[in-house]
C-alpha positions in Angstrom: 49.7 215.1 59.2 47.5 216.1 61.9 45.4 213.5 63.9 41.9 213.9 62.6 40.3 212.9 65.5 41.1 216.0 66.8 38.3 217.5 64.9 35.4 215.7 66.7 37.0 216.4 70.1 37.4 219.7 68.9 33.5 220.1 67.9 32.6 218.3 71.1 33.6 220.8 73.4 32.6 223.2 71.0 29.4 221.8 71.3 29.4 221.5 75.1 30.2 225.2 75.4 27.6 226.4 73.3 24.9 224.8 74.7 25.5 226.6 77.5 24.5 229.7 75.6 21.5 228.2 73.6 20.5 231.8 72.3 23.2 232.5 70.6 23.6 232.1 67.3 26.6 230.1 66.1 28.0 233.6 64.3 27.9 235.3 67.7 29.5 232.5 69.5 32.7 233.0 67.2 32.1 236.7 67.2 32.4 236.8 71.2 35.0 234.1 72.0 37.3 235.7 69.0 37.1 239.2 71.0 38.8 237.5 73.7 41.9 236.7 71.9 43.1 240.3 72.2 46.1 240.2 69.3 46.2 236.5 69.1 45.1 235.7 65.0 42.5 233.9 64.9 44.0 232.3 61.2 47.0 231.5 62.8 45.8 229.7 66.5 46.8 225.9 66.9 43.4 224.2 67.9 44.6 223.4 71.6 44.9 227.2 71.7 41.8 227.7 70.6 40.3 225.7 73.1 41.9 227.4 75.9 40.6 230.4 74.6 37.0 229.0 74.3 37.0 227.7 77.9 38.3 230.9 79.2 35.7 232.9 77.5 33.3 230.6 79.4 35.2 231.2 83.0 36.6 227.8 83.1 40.2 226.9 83.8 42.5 224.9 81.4 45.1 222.7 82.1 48.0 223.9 81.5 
């Protein structure tokens, strides 16, 4: 089972990433951080991935 406290750090971020872009709605926000992923399916992508993806749209590094 996955840890379901990943889902509040998960929406966190989310959260602090969005605020940074206050006009967007919350469709566009997905719309533009999911044309980032290239090929990657966005059905498939294991939340830490998703993450990395989110911070990179947003020109911030991720650790690795």
């Amino acid at each position: 089972m996955r840890d379901p406290n990943r889902i509040y750090k998960f929406c966190n971020e989310l959260a602090r990433l969005w605020s940074q872009v206050p006009d967007w709605r919350f469709g566009q926000l997905i719309t533009n951080i999911t044309n980032d992923m290239q090929s990657t399916e966005f059905f498939y992508i294991e939340d830490d991935e998703m993450m990395k993806v989110m911070k990179s749209c947003f020109g911030e590094e991720t650790e690795e």
